[in-house]
C-alpha positions in Angstrom: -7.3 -3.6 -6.0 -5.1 -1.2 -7.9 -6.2 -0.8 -11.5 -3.1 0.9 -13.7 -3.6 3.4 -17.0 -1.8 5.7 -18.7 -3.6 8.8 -18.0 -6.1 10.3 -15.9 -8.5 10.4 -18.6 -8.3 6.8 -19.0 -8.5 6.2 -15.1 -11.6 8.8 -14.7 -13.3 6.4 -17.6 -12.4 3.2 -15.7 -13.1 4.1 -12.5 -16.8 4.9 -13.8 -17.0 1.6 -15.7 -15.8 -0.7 -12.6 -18.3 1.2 -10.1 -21.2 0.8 -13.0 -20.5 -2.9 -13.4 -20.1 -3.7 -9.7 -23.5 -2.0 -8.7 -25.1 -3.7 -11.9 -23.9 -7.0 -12.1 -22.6 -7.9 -8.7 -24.9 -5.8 -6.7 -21.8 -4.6 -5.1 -21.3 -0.4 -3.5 -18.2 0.9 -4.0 -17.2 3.5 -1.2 -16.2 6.4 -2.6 -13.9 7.4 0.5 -12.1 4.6 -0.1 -12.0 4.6 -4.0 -10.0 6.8 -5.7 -8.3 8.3 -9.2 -4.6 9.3 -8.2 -1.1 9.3 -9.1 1.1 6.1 -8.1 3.1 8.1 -6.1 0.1 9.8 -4.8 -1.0 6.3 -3.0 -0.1 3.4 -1.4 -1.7 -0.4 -1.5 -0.8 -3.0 1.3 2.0 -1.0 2.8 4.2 0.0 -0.5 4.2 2.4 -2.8 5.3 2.2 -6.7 8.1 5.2 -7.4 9.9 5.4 -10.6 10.1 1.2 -11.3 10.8 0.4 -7.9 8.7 -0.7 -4.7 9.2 1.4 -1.8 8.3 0.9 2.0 5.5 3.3 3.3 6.8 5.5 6.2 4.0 3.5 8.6 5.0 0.3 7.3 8.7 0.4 7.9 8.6 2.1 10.7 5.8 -1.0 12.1 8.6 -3.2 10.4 11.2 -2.0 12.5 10.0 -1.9 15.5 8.6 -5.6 15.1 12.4 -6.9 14.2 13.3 -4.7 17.8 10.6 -6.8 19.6 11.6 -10.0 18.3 15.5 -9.4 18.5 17.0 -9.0 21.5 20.3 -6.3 21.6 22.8 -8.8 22.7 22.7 -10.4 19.7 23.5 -13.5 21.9 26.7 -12.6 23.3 27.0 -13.0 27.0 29.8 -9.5 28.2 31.5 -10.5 31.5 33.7 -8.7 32.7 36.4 -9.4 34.8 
C-alpha cells in the first residue's frame, strides 16, 4: 500500500496513525523493515516508480521484462535465411 501526502510532516503523522490503528483495531504488526516514510522517487511499489507525473520501470523490473520477451521470442522473427 502506498499512502501519498504532501509533506514529510504529514507522512511521519500518518504513518503513526495507520501502525496505531492496525495494532489496535485489527490486531495487525506492521514490520518496520518493510514500512517506511520516503520520497516517491526514493521508492518503488510493484516494480514502478512515480517521477515527475509519469510511471517509470524499475531497473530490476525492466531488465526481468526484457529478458522474459528474449525467452518467449525467438531471433528469427519467423523468417527462414537459405541461402543458395
Amino acid at each position: 500500500m502506498i499512502i501519498l501526502v504532501r509533506s514529510r510532516r504529514a507522512a511521519e503523522r500518518v504513518m503513526q496513525s495507520l501502525t496505531h490503528f492496525l495494532l489496535s483495531a485489527l490486531m495487525h504488526t506492521v514490520n518496520p523493515v518493510k514500512s517506511q516514510v520516503a520520497l516517491m522517487s526514493e521508492c518503488s511499489f510493484l516494480g514502478f516508480t512515480l517521477v515527475v507525473k509519469k510511471i517509470r520501470w524499475t531497473e530490476k523490473s525492466l531488465a526481468n521484462f526484457k529478458h522474459r520477451v528474449r525467452q518467449l521470442t525467438g531471433r528469427s522473427w519467423g523468417l527462414a535465411w537459405t541461402t543458395g
